[in-house]
Residue frames as a rotation matrix with the C-alpha (Angstrom) as fourth column:
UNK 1
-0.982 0.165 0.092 205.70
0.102 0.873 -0.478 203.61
-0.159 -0.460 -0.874 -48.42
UNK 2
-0.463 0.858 -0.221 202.22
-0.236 0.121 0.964 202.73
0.854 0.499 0.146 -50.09
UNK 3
-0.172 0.588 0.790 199.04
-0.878 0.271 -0.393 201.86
-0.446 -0.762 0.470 -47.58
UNK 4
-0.980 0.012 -0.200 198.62
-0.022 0.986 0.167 197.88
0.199 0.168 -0.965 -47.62
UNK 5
-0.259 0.950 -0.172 194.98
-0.929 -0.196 0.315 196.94
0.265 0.242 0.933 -47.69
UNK 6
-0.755 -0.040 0.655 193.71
-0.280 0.922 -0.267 193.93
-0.593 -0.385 -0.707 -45.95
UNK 7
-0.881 0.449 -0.146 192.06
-0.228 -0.133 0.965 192.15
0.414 0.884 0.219 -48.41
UNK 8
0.026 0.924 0.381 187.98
-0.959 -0.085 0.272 191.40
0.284 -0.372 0.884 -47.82
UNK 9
0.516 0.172 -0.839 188.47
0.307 0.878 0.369 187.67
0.800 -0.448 0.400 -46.62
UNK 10
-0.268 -0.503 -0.822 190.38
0.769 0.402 -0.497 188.91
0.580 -0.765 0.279 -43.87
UNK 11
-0.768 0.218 0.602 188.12
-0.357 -0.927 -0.119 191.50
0.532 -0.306 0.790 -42.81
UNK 12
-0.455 0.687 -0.566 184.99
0.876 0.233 -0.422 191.94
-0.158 -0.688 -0.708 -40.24
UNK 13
-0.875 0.201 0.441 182.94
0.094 -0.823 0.561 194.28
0.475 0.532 0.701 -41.95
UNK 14
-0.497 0.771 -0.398 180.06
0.278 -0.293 -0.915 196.30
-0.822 -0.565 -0.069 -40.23
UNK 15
-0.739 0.538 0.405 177.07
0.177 -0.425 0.888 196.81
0.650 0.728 0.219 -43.31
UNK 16
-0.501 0.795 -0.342 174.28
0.089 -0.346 -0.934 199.16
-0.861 -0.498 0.102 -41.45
UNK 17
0.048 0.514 -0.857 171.23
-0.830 -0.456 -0.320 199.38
-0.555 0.727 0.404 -43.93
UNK 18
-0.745 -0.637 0.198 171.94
-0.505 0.732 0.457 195.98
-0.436 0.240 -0.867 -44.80
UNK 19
-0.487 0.640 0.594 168.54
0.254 0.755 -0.604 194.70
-0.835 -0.143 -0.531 -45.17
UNK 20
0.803 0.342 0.488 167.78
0.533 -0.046 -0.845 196.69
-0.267 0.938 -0.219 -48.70
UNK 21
0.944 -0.290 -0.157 169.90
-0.327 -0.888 -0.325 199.14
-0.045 0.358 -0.933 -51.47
UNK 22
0.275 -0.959 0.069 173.63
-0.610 -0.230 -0.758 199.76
0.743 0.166 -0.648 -51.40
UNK 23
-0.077 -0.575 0.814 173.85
-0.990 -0.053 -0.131 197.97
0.118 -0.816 -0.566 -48.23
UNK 24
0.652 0.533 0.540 171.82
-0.497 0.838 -0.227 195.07
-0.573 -0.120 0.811 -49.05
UNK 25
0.927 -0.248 -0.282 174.24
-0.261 0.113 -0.959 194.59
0.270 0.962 0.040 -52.30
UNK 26
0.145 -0.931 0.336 177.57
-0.842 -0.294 -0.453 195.35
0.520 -0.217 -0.826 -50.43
UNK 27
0.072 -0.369 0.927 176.66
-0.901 0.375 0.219 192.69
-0.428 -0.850 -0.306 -48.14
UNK 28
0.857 0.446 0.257 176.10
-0.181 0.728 -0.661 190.06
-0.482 0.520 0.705 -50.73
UNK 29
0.646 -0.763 -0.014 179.26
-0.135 -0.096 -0.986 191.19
0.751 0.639 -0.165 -52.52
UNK 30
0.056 -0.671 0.739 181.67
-0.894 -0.362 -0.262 191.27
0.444 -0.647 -0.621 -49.21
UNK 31
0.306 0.135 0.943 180.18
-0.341 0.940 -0.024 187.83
-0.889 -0.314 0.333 -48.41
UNK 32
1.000 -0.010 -0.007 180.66
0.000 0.599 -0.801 186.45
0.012 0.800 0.599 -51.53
UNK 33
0.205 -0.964 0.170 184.73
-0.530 -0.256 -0.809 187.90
0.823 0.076 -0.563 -51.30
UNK 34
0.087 -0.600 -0.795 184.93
0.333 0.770 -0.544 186.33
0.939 -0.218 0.266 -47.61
UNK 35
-0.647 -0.476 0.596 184.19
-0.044 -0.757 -0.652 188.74
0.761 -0.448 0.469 -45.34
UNK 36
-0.670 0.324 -0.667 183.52
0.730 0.127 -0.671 187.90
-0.132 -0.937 -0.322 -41.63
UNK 37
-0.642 0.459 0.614 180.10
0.211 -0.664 0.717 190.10
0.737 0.590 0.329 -41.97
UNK 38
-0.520 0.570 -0.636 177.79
0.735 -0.081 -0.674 192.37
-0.435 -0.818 -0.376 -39.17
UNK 39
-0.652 0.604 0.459 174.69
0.349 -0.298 0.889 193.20
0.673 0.739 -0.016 -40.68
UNK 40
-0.825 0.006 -0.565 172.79
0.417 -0.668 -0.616 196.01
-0.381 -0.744 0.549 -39.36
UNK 41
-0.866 0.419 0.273 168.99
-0.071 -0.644 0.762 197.63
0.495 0.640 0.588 -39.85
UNK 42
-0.720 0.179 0.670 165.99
-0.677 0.026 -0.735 197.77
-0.150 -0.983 0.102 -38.44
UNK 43
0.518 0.730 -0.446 164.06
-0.795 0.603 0.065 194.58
0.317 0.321 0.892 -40.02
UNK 44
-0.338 -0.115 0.934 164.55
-0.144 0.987 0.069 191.26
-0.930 -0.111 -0.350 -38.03
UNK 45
0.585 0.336 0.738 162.80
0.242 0.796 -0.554 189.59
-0.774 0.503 0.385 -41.00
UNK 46
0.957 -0.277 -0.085 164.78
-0.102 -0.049 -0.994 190.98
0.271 0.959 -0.076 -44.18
UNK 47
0.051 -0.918 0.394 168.24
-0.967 -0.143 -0.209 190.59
0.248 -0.370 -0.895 -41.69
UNK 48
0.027 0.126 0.992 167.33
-0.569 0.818 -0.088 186.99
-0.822 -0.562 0.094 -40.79
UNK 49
0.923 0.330 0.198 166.99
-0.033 0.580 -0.814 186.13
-0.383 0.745 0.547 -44.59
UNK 50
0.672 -0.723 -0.159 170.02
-0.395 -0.168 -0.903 187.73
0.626 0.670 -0.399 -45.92
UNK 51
-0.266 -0.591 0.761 171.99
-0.958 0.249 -0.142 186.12
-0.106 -0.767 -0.632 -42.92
UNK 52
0.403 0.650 0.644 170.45
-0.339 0.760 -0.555 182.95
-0.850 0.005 0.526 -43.61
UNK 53
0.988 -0.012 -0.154 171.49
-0.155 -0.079 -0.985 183.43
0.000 0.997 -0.080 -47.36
UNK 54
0.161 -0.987 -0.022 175.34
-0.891 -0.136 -0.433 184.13
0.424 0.090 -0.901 -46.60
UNK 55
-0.064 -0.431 0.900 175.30
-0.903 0.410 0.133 181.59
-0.426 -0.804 -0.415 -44.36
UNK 56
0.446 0.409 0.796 174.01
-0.089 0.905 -0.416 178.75
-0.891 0.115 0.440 -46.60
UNK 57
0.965 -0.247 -0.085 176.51
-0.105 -0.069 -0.992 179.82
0.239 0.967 -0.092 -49.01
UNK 58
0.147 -0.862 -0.485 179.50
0.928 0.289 -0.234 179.20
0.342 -0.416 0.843 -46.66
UNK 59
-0.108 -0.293 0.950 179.56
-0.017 -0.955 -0.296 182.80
0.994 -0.048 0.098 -45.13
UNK 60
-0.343 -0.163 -0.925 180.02
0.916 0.162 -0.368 184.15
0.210 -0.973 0.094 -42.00
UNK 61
-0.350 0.453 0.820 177.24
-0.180 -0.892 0.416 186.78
0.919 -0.002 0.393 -40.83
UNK 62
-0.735 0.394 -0.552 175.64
0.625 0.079 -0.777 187.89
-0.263 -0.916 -0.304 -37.87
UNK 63
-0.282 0.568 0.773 172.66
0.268 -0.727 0.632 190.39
0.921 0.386 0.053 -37.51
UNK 64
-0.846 0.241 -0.476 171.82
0.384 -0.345 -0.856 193.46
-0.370 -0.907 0.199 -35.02
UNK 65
0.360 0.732 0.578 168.25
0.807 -0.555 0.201 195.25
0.468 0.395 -0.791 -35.41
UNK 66
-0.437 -0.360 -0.825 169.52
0.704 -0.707 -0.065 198.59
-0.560 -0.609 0.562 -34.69
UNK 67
0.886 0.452 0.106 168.30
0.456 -0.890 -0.014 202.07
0.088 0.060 -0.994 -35.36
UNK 68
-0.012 -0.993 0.117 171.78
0.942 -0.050 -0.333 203.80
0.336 0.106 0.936 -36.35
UNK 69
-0.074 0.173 0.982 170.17
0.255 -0.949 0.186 206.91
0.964 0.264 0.026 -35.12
UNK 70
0.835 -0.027 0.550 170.34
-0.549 -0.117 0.827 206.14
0.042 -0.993 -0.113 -31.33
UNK 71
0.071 -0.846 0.528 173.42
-0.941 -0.233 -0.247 205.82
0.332 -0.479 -0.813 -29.76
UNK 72
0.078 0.030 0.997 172.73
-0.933 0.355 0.062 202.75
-0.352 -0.934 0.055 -28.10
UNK 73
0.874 0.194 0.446 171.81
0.214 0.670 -0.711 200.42
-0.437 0.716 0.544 -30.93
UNK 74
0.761 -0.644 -0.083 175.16
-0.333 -0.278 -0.901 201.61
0.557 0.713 -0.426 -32.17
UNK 75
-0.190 -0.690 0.699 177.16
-0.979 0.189 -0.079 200.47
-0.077 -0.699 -0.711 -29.24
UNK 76
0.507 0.388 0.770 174.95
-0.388 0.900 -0.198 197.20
-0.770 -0.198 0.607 -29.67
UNK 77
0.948 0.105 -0.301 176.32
-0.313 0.489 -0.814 196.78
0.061 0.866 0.496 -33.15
UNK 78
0.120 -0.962 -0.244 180.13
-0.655 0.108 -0.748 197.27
0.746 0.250 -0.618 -31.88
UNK 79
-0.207 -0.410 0.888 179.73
-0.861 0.507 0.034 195.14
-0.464 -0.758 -0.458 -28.92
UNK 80
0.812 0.546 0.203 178.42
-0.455 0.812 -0.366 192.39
-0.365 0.205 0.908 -31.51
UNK 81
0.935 -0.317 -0.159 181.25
-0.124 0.128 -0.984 192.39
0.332 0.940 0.080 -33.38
UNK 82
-0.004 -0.731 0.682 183.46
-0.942 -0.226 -0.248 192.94
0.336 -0.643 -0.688 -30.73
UNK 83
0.451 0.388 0.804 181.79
-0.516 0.848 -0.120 189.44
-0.728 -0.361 0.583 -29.09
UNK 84
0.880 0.328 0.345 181.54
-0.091 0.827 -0.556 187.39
-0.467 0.457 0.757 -31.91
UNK 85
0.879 -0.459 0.129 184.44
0.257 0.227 -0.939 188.48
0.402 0.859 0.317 -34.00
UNK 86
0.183 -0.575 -0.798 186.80
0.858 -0.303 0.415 190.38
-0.480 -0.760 0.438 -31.61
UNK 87
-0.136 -0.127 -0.983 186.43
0.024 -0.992 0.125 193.83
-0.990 -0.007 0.138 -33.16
UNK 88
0.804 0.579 0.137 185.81
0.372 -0.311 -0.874 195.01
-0.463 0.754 -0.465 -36.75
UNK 89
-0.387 -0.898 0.210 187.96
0.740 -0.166 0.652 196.28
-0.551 0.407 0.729 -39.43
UNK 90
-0.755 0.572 0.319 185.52
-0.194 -0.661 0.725 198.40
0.626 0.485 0.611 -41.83
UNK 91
-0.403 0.744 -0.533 182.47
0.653 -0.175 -0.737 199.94
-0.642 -0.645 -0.415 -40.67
């Protein structure tokens, strides 16, 4: 018995680092596929654009400003996702 993979439109993906790099890319690509999308980093202004962006392309994004290095801002990112989407699939 093989592992089944949900594809990326039926996911809620958590992208931390979202707001440049690998993360900025992934989230562009994961939106584009369909994926329900919580974008994480600590720029309000470069997390408001790219959320702005998915969204005016038919995506579905939120954004936390978090600091993945405190604890808290990390609970903030799963209770967003938890809210908005009812829980996450990839992180």
């Amino acid at each position: 018995m093989g592992v089944q993979l949900k594809k990326l439109k039926e996911q809620t993906i958590v992208i931390t680092g979202a707001s440049s790099g690998i993360g900025l890319v992934t989230a562009r690509m994961a939106a584009k596929a369909g994926a329900q999308l919580v974008l994480a980093a600590r720029s309000k202004e470069a997390l408001g654009q790219l959320t702005d962006e998915i969204k005016s392309a038919g995506g579905e994004a939120i954004y936390v400003v978090a600091d993945v290095g405190r604890e808290e801002d990390v609970r903030d990112i799963a209770d967003a996702a938890i809210h908005r989407f009812g829980g996450f699939n990839t992180w």
